[in-house]
N, C-alpha and C positions, 0 to 999 in steps of 0.2 A: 313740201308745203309751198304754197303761196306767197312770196313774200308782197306786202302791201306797200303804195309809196305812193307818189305823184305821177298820174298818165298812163295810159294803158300797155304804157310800153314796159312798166313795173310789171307787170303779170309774171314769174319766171315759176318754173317748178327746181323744187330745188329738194333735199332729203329724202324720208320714203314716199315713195310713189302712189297713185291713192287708185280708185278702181280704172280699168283696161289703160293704166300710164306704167311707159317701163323708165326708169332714170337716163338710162342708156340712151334713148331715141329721142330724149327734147334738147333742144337749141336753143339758141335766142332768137326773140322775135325782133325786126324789123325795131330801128331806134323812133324811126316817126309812122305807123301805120297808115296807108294810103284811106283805108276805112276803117270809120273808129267801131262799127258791126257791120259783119256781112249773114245774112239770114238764108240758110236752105229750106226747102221745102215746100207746102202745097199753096199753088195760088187759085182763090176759086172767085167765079162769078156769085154773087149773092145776085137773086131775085128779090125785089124788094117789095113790100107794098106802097101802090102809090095812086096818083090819079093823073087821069090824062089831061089835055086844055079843054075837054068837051065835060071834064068830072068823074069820068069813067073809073069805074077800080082797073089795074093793070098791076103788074108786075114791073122795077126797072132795074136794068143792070148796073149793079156796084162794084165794082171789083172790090177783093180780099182774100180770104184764106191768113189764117195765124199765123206766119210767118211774114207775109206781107205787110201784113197791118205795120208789124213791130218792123219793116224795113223802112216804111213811111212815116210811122209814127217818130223813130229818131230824126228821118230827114227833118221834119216838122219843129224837131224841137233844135235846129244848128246844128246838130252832129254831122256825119258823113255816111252811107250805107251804102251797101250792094245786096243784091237779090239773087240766087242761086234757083236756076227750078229748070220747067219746062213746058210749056204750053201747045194747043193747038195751032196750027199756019190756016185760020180762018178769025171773023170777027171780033170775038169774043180774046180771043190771044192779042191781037190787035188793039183792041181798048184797053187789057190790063197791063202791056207794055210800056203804050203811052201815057196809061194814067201815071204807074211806077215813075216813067222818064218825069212829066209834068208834076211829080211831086221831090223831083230832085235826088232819085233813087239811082243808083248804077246799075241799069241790066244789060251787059255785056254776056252776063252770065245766066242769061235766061233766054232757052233753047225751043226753036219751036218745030214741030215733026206733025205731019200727015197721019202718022199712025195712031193720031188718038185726039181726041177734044178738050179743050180745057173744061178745068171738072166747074159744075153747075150745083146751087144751094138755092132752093126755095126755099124764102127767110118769115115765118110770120110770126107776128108778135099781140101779145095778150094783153088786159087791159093796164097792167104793172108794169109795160115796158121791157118785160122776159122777154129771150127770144125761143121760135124754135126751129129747126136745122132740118128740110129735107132734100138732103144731099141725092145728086146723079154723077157719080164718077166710076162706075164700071166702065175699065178700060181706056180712062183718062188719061191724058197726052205725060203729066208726070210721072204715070205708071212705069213708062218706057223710058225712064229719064237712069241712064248708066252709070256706073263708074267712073268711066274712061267717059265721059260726058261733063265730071268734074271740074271744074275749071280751078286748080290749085292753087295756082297764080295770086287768086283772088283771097283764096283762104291766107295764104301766106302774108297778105300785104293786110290783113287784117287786125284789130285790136281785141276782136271778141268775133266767135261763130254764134250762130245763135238756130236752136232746131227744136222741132217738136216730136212727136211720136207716130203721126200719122201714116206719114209715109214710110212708115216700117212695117207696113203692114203689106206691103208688095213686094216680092223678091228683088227685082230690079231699082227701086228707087231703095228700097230698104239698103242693101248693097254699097248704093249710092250715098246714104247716110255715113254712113260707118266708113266708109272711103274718107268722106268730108271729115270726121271726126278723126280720121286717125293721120291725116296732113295735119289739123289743129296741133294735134297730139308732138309732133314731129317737132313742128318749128316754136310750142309753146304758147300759144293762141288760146286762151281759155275758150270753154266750151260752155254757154249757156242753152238751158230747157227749160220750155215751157212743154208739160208733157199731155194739158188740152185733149183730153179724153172724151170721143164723140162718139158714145154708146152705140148709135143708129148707122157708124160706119164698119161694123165688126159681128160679123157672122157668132162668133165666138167671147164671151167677156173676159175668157182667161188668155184668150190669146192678144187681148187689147191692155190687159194687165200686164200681161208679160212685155210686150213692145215699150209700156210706161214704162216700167223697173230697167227694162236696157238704157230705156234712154236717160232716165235718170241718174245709171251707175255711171255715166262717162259727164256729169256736168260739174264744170267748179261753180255755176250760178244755178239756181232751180227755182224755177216756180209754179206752184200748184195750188191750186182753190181748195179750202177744207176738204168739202167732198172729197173731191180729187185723191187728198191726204187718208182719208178715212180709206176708200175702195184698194189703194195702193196696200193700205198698212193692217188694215181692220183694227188698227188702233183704235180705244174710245175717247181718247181726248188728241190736242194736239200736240199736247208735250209727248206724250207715247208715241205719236205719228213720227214725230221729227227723230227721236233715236233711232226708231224702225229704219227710216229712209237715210240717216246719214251715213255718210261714208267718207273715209278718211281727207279723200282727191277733195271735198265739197267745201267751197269757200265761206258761200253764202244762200240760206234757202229763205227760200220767202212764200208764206201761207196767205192769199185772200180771201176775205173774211165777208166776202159781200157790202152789202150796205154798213157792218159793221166795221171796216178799216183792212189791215194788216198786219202781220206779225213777221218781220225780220229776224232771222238768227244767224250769228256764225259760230264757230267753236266757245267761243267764249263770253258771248253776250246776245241778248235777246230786247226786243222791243217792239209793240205791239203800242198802234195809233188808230186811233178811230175813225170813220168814213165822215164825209161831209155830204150833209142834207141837202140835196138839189131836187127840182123838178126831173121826172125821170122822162125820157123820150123813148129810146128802148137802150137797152147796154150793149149790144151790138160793137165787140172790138175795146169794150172796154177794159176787159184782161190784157188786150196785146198795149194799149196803153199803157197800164200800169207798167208791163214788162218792157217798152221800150222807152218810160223815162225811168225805170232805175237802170236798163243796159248803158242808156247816156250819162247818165252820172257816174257810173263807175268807168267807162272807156275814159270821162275826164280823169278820174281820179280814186281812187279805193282806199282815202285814207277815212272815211266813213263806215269804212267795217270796223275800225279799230276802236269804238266806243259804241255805248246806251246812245245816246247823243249822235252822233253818227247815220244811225241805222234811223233811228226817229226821223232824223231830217231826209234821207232818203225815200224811205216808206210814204212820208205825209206829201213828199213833192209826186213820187209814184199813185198815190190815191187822188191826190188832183189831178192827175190828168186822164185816169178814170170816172174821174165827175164829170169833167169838162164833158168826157164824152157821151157820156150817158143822156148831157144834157141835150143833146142831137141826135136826129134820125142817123142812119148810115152806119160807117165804119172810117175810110178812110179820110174822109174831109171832116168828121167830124175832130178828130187828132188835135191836140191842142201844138201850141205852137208854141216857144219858148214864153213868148210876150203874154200869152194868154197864161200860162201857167203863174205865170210870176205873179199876174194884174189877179188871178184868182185868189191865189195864196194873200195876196195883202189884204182883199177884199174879208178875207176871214181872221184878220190881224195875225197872219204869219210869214 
């Protein structure tokens, strides 16, 4: 089990081992971690709508991809982050680089190759601020992103991994996943998911299911949108979702609930807080907010799983910085930043 305490360096695995953990293989993690999350996985250009200085409709490049967001989003909020992945050695790799670097993100760990392009999302959005996703990543530069392309180092010196499912859907980066996750595994490094299921990237829906359920068996954090919960489990409520998905290894899961809040659980307590009422712009990256101010809060400290009370204050700091972003075009500059989160939260007497 998990034992909980002050700082991310409390994370230990200790008694029976929970899914793909052998007792035998974990170590202790690093006493002060060089990065409080290090995040694997897809970085994408979003195409935006926008307008040009003449008024024109265009499209303009944003960098993202769910993994990034939540590398930025914690830089945003004073944390510390690294970025794991692999991009194209043309423009496009070049802007999300420097955006990464320019938002205070570590990519040392982000690989760029000839042999593919960084993956591209036409992003449009309806008159409620929904978004929708038309992705171009056949044969995308992280497709080719290895194992042995890993950078451990990083993972080791970490206080939390953080992955999603996407990239399990290639042999090669998939591989690459599972490499990452099983260094975690090794030195003690919890493992969080967001398992961010994008219909319109998967030939197959059982084969996009199945990659969710992998990646969810190896996380001690998890988060996933009702939907999400529902398609996973065909559970009919949530309470039946969350038995369906847990598993022993699992700390803490957390269910988004849209415009209506959160639902935090761990073994032994549950808590569910309701959404705040903002002007909507689009939501655009506002699930990788939520999941990168609870990843900060708990790299500071996990003694907030141990109560009702706890998990509330988590969730309700997590949902604000889903508003904040909503409340903005974009993805990653919309990210709220510690200050803003704070000046939100009081703004609503909390």
């Amino acid at each position: 089990m998990a034992r909980l305490g002050g700082g991310a360096a409390a994370w230990h695995i200790t008694g029976k081992s929970g899914v793909g953990r052998t007792n035998e293989s974990v170590q202790a993690m690093p006493a002060s971690p060089r990065y409080d999350v290090v995040a694997l996985g897809e970085l994408v250009i979003d195409l935006v709508p926008a307008r040009d200085m003449d008024g024109q409709f265009c499209f303009a490049p944003k960098p993202g991809g769910a993994p990034g967001n939540v590398a930025v989003g914690v830089a945003r909020l004073g944390a510390r982050s690294a970025m794991l992945s692999k991009v194209g050695e043309e423009a496009f790799g070049r802007l999300m680089i420097e955006t990464l670097q320019g938002y205070g993100v570590a990519t040392e760990g982000v690989l760029t190759t000839r042999e593919g392009n960084t993956s591209l999302a036409v992003v449009t959005v309806d008159a409620q601020g929904d978004r929708d996703f038309m992705f171009y990543r056949k044969g995308c530069a992280e497709s080719t992103y290895t194992p042995a392309e890993v950078d451990a180092d990083i993972i080791r010196a970490s206080g939390i991994l953080h992955v999603g499912s996407l990239i399990l859907g290639e042999p090669l980066s998939a591989a690459s996943q599972r490499r990452a996750v099983a260094v975690a595994r090794e030195v003690g490094v919890p493992v969080s998911v967001d398992v961010n299921l994008r219909a319109s990237l998967w030939r197959d829906p059982a084969d996009m299911r199945a990659a969710a359920l992998e990646a969810a068996a190896t996380a001690d954090i998890l988060k996933v949108s009702e939907d999400e919960l529902s398609f996973l489990t065909g559970a009919a409520d949530i309470a039946d979702g969350i038995a369906k998905l847990w598993h022993p290894g699992l700390r803490v899961m957390a269910v988004t609930l849209g415009p209506g809040g959160a639902l935090l659980a761990t073994e032994r307590h549950r808590a569910t807080v309701g959404g705040f009422d903002v002007k909507v712009a689009d939501t655009v990256g506002c699930g990788d907010a939520f999941t990168a101010s609870l990843l900060t809060d708990l790299a500071a400290s996990q003694e907030g799983l141990g109560s009702v009370a706890g998990l509330e204050r988590l969730a309700r700091r997590a949902c604000a910085s889903g508003a904040i972003t909503a409340m903005s075009a974009g993805a990653m500059e919309a990210l709220p930043t510690a200050e803003r989160r704070a000046a939100f939260l009081a703004e609503h007497g909390l």
